[in-house]
Each structure stands twice: as structure tokens, then as C-alpha cells.
C-alpha positions in Angstrom: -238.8 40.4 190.0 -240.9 37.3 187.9 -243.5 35.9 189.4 -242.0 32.8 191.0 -239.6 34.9 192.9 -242.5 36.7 194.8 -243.9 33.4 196.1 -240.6 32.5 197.3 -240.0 35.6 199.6 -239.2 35.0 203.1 -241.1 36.9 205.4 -237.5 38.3 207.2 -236.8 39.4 203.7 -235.4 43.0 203.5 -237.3 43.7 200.5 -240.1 44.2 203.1 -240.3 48.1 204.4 -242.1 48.8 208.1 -244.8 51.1 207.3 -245.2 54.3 209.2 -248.6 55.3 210.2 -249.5 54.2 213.8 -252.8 52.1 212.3 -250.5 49.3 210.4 -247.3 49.3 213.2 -246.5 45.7 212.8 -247.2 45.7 208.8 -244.2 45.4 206.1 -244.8 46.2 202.5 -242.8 45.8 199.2 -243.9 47.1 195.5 -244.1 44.5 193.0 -244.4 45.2 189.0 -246.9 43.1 187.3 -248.6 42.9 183.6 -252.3 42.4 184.3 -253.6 43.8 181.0 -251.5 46.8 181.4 -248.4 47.5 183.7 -249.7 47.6 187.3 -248.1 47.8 190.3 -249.2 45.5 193.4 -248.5 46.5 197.0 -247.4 42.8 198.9 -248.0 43.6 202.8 -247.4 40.8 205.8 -249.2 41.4 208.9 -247.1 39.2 211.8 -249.7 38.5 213.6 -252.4 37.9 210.7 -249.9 35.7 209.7 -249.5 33.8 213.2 -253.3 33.4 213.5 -254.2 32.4 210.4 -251.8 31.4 207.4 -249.3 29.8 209.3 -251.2 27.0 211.0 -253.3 26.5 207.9 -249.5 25.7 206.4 -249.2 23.1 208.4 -252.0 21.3 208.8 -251.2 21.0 204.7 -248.0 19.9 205.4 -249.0 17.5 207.8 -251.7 16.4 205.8 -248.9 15.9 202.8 -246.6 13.8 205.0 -248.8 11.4 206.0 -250.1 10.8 202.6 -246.4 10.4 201.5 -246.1 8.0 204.4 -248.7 6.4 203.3 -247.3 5.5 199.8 -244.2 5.0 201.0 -245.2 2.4 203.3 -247.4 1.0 200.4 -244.2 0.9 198.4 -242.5 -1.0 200.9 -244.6 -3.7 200.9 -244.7 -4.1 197.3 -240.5 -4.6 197.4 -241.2 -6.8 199.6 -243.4 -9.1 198.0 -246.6 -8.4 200.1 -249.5 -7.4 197.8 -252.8 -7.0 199.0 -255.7 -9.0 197.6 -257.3 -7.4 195.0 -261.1 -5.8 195.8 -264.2 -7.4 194.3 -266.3 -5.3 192.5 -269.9 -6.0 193.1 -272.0 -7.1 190.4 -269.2 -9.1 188.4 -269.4 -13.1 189.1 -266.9 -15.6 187.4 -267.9 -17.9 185.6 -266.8 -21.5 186.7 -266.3 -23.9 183.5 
């Protein structure tokens, strides 16, 4: 499994395993290979309700964040087909000279 694949993993994935001891009920695991100087192996866990808490609404406050950014440009982009351009800024400390 590269690299890219292991971002892409859903977290209903069956590549995730329940672990047994009563201290992590509620925590899959999967082994993952990975060269980091030498061969190592990493141990990817998920935590449901570490997740809930925590990643998961920092997700989409980026997302939400993204989309009205993209709105923004796309609105921006709209009114450049449409011939409305907005008057360009002055930038302190440059006068024109009138001849």
C-alpha cells in the first residue's frame, strides 16, 4: 500500500481490525509498511469518538472555509464575464502627473 492510498482510507474500511483489550474498545487499527531510513512498520489507529470530537469538525470548518473562498472567486469571475470591473485601488504615495 503507497502512501497516497493510506490518506485515502475510509474510516468503514475493512482494512481496520477492532482491537481487543477492554482500554481501547472503540479503537480500529491496521499495519502499514513504510521506508523511513529503514523498513518500519506504522500502526494507523481511529478512535470514533476522538474522531467526532476533534478531526471531524475541524474538517469542516476547512471545507467551509474552502467554499466560500471558491464562492468568492466564482462570483468575482462572474462579474468579470459580465463586464463589471471594479475600479482599480490607489496606492498611496503615487500622484499623476497632469501635463
Amino acid at each position: 500500500m503507497n502512501n497516497t492510498r493510506s490518506a485515502l482510507i475510509s474510516n468503514s474500511d475493512p482494512i481496520f481490525v477492532p482491537c481487543t483489550p477492554e482500554e481501547l474498545e472503540g479503537t480500529k487499527a491496521f499495519a502499514l509498511p513504510k521506508s523511513v531510513g529503514r523498513e518500519r512498520v506504522l500502526i494507523v489507529t481511529l478512535q470514533s469518538a476522538i474522531f467526532q470530537c476533534f478531526q471531524y469538525p475541524d474538517a469542516c470548518t476547512m471545507i467551509r472555509k474552502a467554499v466560500d473562498r471558491l464562492s468568492e472567486l466564482h462570483r468575482k469571475l462572474e462579474d468579470r464575464i459580465n463586464g463589471i470591473v471594479p475600479k482599480a485601488r490607489r496606492q498611496p504615495g503615487i500622484l499623476k502627473k497632469t501635463e
